[in-house]
N, C-alpha and C positions, 0 to 999 in steps of 0.2 A: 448465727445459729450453726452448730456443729452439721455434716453429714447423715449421722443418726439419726434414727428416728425422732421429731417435736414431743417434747412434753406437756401436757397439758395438764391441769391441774381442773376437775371439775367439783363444782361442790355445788348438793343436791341433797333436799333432805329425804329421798323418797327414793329405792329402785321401782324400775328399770328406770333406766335413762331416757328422754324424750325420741319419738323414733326418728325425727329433724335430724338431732344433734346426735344419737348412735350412730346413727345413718354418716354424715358427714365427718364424725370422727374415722370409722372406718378404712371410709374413702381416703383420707387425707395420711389413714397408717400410723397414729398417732398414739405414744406411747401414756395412758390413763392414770390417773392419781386421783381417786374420789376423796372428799371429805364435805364433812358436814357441817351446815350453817356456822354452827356457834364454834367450833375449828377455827374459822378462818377470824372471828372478833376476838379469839383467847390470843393467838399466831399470826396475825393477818399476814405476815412476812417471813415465815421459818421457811417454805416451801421453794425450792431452785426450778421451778418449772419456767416453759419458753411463755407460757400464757395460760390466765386463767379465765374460767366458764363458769358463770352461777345462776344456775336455774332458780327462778326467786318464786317464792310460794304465792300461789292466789292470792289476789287482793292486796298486794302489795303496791302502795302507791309511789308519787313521785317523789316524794320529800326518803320515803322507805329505802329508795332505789341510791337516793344521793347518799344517804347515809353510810351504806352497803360499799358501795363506789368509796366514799372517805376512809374508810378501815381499809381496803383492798390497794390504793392506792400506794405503791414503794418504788414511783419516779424510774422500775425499770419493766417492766411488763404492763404488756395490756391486760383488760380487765373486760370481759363480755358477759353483758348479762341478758339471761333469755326468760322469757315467760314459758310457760310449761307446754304453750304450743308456739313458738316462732321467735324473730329476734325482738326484742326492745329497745335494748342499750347498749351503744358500744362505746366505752372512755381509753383512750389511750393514755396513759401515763407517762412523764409527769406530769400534772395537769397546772404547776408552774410553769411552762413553758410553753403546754400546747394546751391550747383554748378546748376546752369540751364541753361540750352539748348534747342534749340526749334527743335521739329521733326514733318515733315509732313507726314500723315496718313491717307491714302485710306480706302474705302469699312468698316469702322464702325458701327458695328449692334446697333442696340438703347439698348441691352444686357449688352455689350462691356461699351457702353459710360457710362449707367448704374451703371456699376463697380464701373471707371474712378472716378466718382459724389462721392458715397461712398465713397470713400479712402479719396477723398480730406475733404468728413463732417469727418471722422471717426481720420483725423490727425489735424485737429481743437485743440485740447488741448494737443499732442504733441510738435506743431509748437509753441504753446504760451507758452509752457516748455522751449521750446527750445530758445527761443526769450529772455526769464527770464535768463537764460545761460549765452545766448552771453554779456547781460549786465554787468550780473556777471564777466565774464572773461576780458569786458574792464573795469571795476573799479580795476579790478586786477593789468591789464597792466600800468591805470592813475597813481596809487598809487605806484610803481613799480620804484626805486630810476634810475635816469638814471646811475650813473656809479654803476655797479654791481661789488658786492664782486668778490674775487676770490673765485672756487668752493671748496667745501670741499673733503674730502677724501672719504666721503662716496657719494656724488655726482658723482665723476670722478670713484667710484667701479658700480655705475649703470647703469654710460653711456657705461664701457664696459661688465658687463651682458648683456644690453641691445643688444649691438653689437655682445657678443658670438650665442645668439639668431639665429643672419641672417645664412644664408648655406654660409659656406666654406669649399671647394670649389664648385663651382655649382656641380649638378649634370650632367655625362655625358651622350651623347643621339649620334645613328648615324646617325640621322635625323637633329638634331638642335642643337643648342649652345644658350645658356641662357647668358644674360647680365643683372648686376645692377649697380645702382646709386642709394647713399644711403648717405643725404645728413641733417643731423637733424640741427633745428633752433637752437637751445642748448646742452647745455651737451649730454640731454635726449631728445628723440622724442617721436611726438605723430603718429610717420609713424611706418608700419612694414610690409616685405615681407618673402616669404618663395616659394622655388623654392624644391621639393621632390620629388623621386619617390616612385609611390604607387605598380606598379608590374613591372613584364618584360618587356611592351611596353607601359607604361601610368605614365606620370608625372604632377604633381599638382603644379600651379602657384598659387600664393598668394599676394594681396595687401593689406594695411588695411589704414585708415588716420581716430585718434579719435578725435573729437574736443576738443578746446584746446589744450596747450602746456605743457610744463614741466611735474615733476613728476605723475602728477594726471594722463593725455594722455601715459605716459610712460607705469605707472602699468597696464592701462587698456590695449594697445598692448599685455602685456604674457597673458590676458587674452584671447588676442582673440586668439592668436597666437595656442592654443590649439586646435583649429575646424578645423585650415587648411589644417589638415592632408589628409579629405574625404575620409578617409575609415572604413568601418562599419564590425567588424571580430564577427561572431559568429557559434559555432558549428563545430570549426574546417574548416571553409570556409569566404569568404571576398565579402561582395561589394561596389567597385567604387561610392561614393557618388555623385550625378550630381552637378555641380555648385549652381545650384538656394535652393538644398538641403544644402551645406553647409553654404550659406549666409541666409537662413532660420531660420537655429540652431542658426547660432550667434545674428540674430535677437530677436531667444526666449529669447536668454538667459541674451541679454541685458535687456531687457524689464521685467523677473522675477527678474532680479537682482536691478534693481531699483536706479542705484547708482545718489546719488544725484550732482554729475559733471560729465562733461565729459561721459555722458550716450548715444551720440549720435557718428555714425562711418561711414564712405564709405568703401564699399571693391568691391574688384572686387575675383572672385574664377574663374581657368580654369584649363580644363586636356587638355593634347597633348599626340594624339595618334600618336607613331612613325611609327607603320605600314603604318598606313593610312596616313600621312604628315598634321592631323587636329588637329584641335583646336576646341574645346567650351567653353565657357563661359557664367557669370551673372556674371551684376555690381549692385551693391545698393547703387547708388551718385555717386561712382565717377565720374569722367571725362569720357567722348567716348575713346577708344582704338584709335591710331592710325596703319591704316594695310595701308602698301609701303608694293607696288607687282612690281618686277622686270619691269623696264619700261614703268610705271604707276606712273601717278600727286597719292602723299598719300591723303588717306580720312580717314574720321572718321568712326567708325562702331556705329551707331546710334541704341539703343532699351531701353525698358523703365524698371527701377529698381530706390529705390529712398531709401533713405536715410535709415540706419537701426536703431533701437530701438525708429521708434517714432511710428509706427501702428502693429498690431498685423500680418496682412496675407498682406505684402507688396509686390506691382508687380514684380516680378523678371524674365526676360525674359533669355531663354538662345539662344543665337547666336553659329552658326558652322561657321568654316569658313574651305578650302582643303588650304593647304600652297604648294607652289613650291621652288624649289631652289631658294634663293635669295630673297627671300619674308621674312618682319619684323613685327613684331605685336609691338605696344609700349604699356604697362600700366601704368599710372602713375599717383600720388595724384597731387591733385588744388596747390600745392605751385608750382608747372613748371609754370602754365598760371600768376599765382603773377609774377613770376621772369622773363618770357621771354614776358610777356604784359606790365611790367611797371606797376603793379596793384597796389594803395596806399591802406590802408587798409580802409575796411568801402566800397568801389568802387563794381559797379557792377562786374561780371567777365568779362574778354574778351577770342577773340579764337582764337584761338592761329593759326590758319590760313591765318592770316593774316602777323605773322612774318615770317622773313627772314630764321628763324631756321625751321618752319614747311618746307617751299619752297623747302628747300637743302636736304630733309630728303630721297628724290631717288636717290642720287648722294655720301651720304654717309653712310659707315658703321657705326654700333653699335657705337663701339669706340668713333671715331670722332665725333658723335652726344653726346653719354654721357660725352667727352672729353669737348667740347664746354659750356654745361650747370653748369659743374665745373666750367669752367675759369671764367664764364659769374655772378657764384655767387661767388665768393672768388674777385670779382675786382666792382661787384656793392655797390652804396654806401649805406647803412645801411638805411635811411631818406628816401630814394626811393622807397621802397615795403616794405610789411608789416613781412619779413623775416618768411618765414611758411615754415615748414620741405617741404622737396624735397626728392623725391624716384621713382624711374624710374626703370622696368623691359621692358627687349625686347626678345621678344624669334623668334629667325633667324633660317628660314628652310635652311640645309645646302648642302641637297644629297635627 
């Protein structure tokens, strides 16, 4: 984004403007572009603005919202939708690349929202980077002979680097037991986890998914795989890096490092404390967690972190959560939701909520669940989803 004042593109069928969103356009000095509802479904894309704002009328539900969000959607601005008193929705675009989910959001100060505005002008030439990518990467794919050689030797030496990489065996804990599922599209993946401990009673969970595939997504994994350690040793003494610090560093350092592919990543970073039976975490894109609590429908753990190496100070929130016996946390990269939504590629994402595999998720163990997601990709047919590495951690309190 230029110097000059951010653009903002609002659309509202009704003055004055809410006094939230007046309020924090304001503050933020932002140059205004109003238009109305049915503007944006005739145009949804004429308009050069750094981000748009659509105040959605009463009663508008959630199927309403997605809709609104699919017309708005042009893979290079974000898109924020507000209900006529506070925020609702925030989708970044493009929602090929980055996973979006919609979260509802009380008691927003015009500070807050403020921010919100910022981020979305300030990833403006990120998003259109990133957009520039995704094409690249399908021209890749078009051109890409359908019957593929067989691998070479030094292909089949990277895939298993690649795999000496993961923890074997997990680490043990007398609180919990660590499970993975580690499931790459090719030889080589563009997935990586890492499961450590950092002292006596604190262990570091690790996800990562870079975009794109093959070797370019592979090298950049060892890169990241480096930060996930979180811990900071100087002077003869150590400290415990918090989650949203270490998905931070790997943010910097994408973004100094400037690589011109595959420059874009999700992770999720968390510790588990055994004493205490908790968890914290920050995600940046991925997927919501899934937390099944002993005789409890699973939910999703919903906060806001968004895609790493496209803005320089990107939201990263960290969530706790107290674990009890019998209680699961699942982490896992957007190729699950491809493979257990039926997702073709290019398709919006779906949620996974609605399948029969989330449903069963309090009735069954680790196992069983990672056992299923196996079977369910080794007998699905290739033509059917867009085959995207699959990587899956669950970390089960045990005592």
């Amino acid at each position: 984004m230029s110097e000059e004042a951010p653009h903002v593109q609002v659309v509202c069928e009704q003055q004055p403007l809410p006094d939230l969103l007046a309020t924090a356009l304001d503050r933020l000095g932002a140059r205004i572009t109003l238009a109305h509802p049915d503007q944006i479904f005739d145009q949804p894309h004429s308009l050069d603005a750094d981000a748009r704002i659509v105040v959605a009328p009463m009663g508008l539900q959630t199927d309403g919202i997605a809709t609104l969000l699919r017309f708005t959607n042009d893979r290079s601005r974000c898109t924020l939708v507000l209900s006529p008193d506070g925020l609702m929705r925030w989708q970044a675009a493009p929602t090929e690349v980055v996973p979006t989910h919609g979260q509802w959001r009380n008691g927003l100060s015009a500070d807050e929202l403020c921010g919100h505005i910022r981020a979305m002008c300030e990833a403006r030439r990120p998003l259109a980077a990133m957009s520039q990518e995704l094409a690249w990467m399908q021209e890749v794919d078009a051109a890409r002979p359908i019957a593929q050689p067989a691998p070479d030797d030094q292909l089949l030496l990277a895939s298993q680097v690649q795999r000496d990489l993961l923890p074997n065996p997990m680490p043990e804990s007398p609180t919990a037991k660590f499970h993975a599922l580690y499931l790459p599209a090719d030889h080589v993946s563009g997935d990586i986890y890492d499961v450590v401990r950092l002292d006596e009673s604190h262990l570091a969970i690790s996800l990562a998914d870079a975009s794109g595939h093959g070797m370019p997504a592979a090298l950049l994994t060892v890169f990241i795989k480096r930060f996930f350690r979180g811990k900071a040793i100087a002077d003869n003494d150590y400290r415990i890096l918090e989650p949203n610090e270490v998905l931070a560093t790997i943010n910097r350092e994408l973004l100094d490092t400037n690589l011109p592919h595959c420059q874009f990543v999700t992770a999720a970073h968390a510790i588990y404390d055994e004493q205490e039976r908790a968890i914290r975490w920050a995600r940046g894109g991925i997927p919501y967690p899934i937390l099944v609590r002993r005789g409890c429908k699973p939910e999703f753990v919903r906060s806001t972190g968004i895609l790493l190496g496209t803005i320089a100070k990107p939201p990263l929130d960290v969530i706790s959560e107290k674990l009890s016996p019998g209680d699961r946390l699942y982490f896992y990269t957007d190729g699950l939701e491809a493979l257990l939504c039926n997702r073709r590629a290019g398709e919006n994402p779906f949620d996974l909520s609605y399948t029969p595999w989330f449903g069963a998720l309090a009735d069954r163990g680790p196992e069983d669940v990672l056992a299923e997601i196996a079977r369910t990709r080794a007998t699905i047919a290739a033509d059917t989803w867009p085959c995207d590495d699959i990587t899956v951690v669950c970390v089960e309190c045990t005592q």
